[in-house]
Structures are given as C-alpha cells and as structure tokens.
C-alpha positions in Angstrom: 127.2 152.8 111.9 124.7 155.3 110.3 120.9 154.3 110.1 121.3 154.2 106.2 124.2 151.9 106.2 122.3 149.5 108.4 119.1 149.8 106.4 121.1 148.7 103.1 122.8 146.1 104.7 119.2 144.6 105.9 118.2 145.1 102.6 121.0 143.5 100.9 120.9 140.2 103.3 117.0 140.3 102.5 118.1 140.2 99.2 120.4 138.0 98.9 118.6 135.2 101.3 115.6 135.5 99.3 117.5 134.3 96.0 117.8 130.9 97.9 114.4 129.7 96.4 116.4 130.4 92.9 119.6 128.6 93.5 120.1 126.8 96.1 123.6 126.6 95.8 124.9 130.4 97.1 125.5 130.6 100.8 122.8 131.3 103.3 123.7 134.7 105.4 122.5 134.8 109.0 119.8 137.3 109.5 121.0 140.9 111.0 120.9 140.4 114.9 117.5 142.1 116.5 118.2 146.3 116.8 116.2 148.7 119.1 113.9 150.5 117.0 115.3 154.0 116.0 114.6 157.2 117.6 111.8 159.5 116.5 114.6 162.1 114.7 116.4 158.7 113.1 113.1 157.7 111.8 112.2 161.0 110.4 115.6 160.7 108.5 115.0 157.5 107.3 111.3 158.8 106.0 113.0 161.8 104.8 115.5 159.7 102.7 112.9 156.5 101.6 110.6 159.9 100.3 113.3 161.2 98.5 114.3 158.0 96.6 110.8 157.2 95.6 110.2 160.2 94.1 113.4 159.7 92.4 112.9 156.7 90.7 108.9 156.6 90.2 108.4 160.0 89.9 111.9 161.5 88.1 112.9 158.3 86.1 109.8 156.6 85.6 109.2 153.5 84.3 112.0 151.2 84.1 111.8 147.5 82.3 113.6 145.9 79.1 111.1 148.9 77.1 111.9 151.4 78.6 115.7 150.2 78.6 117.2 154.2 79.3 114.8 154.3 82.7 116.5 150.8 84.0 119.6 152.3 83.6 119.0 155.4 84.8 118.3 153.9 87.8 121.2 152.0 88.2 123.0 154.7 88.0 121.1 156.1 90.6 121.3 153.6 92.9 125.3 153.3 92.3 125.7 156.9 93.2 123.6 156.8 96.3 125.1 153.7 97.6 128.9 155.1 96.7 129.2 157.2 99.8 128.1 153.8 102.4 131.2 152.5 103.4 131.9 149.0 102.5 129.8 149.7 99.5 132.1 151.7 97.3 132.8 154.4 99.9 135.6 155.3 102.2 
C-alpha cells in the first residue's frame, strides 16, 4: 500500500468519524491501527505531494465557496482526478 493511499484513507476515516457530532446515526469506523512513522525519502514524497496540492487549490484555483461557485468545482474536479488513480478509490 503506497504512502498516499494510506494518507487518504486516514483522511477519509478522520472525515467521516468527525461527522458523528452531525448525525449520530452513520456508523462509527475504528481508527487506522498505529503505523511506524515513514522514512525520510517517504516523508519527502509526502511533502512533495501535500506542496503540490496546496498550491493547486489556493494558489491555482483560488477561492472556492457558494460565490465563487466555478472555484468549488474546479476543485472537485481536482480532487476526483487525483484520487482516480488510489485504488479502491476509482482506480485499478
């Protein structure tokens, strides 16, 4: 499993546990067990990457919101396409 793969899936649990406060109703999804942190050339990918998508989306897209309605969707797509090559996410 590639660093990125297990950095969305994190995410995603994060995500999805933290809309428990909202409803109360959707399942509860056990926290990702406890990983060894990631080597010095894994953690210069993943700065590598996180650098890359921020400048992507606050720097290239902008401002994003029901105003600027083009930017929010912009961004979607640009999520989508980045997330289309994780498998299990829309990949292989």
């Amino acid at each position: 499993m590639s660093v990125s793969t297990m950095s969305w899936g994190v995410g995603l649990v994060c995500l999805w546990n933290s809309c428990q406060a909202a409803n109360p109703r959707l399942p509860i999804v056990p926290a990702a067990p406890s990983l060894p942190p990631p080597a010095a050339a894994e953690t210069a990918i993943i700065q590598q990457n996180l650098s890359r998508h921020v400048h992507t989306l606050a720097g290239e897209i902008g401002e994003r919101n029901l105003a600027a309605y083009a930017g929010l969707n912009r961004a979607a797509d640009y999520a989508l396409g980045q997330m289309s090559g994780i498998r299990g996410l829309g990949g292989q």
